[in-house]
N, C-alpha and C positions, 0 to 999 in steps of 0.2 A: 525136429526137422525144420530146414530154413526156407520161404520162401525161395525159388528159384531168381539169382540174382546172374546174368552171363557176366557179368563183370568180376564175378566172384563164385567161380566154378569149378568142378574139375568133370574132363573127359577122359575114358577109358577109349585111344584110340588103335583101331584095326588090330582089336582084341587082346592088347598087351598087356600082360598082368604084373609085372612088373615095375612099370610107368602111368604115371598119369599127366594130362595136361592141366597147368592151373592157368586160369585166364585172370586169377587176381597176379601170381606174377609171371605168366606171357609165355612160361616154357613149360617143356616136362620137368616132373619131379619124381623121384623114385616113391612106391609105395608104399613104407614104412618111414616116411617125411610125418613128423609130429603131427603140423596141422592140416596135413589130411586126414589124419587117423581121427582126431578130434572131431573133426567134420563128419565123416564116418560113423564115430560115436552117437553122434546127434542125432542119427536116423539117415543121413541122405546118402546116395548112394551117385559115382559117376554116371554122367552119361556116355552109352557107346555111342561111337560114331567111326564109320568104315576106314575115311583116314586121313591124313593132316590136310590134304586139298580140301576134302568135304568142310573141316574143321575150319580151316583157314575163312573158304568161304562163310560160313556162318557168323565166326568173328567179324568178319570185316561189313557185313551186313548190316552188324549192330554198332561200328563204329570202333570195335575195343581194341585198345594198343596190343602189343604192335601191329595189328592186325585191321589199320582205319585208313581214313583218305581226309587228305587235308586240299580245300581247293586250292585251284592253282593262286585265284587272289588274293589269300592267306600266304601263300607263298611268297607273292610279289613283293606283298606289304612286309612278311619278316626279312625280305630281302633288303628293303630300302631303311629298313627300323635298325639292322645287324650292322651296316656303314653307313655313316654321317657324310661321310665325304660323294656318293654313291657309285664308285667306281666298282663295287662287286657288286651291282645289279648291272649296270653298262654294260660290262665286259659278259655278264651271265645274259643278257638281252642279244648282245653282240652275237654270242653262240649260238643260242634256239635262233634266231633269226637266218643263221646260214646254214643250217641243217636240218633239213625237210623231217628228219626221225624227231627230232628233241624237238623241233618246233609243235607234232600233233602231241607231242607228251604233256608239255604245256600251256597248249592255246586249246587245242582241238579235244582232248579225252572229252569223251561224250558223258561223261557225270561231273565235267568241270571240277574234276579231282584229281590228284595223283595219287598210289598209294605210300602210306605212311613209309614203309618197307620196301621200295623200291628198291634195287641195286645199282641201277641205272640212274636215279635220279640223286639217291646219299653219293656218288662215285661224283658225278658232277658239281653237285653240291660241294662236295668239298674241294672236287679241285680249282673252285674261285675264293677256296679260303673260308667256305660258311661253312658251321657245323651245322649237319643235316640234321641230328637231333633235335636241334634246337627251331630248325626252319622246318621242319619235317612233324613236330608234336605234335599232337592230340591238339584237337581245339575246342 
């Protein structure tokens, strides 16, 4: 049996026996996937948990992709680090700044993070040309 690692888990969520969540790779897997059975084999067993919100929360608690928050000044900085020339921070500054919604997304969030997973923040992200993946990672 392996110490418990969240980085490297899986969950049986809102009872489904056919799927599990792996948190080493960020989605469900079905349950007859090799290295869960293996894991399995070693003695551990998933954790239930009632269901992907519950889950989500708990990930993101711990910080684990894709399920983490990246602050906004981490942000700024792979904004200015992604162009040299800084015209895709300008024009991304230009935006939050005239729009009261994206301005508290990121100035204001009150843990000075955005989440990793946003849809709203990857949508913006990229339509100044940055890949959010990339400005969005784990840090």
């Amino acid at each position: 049996m392996m110490d418990y690692d969240i980085g490297d888990w899986y969950w049986r969520v809102g009872g489904d026996e056919t799927q599990v969540y792996s948190s080493n790779r960020g989605g469900l897997i079905p349950v007859d996937d090799a290295a869960f059975l293996a894991w399995c084999e070693n003695g551990n067993t998933p954790t239930n948990i009632a269901n992907m919100s519950e889950l989500i929360a708990v990930l993101r608690a711990a910080n684990v992709p894709p399920y983490h928050k990246v602050k906004t000044a981490t942000v700024v900085s792979r904004l200015l680090a992604a162009d040299s020339t800084g015209k895709l921070f300008s024009a991304a500054h230009q935006a939050i700044l005239s729009d009261p919604v994206l301005f508290w997304r990121f100035n204001c969030a009150r843990e000075g993070a955005i989440n990793g997973d946003d849809p709203g923040a990857c949508a913006f992200l990229a339509a100044f040309g940055a890949d959010p993946s990339v400005i969005l990672a784990p840090e």
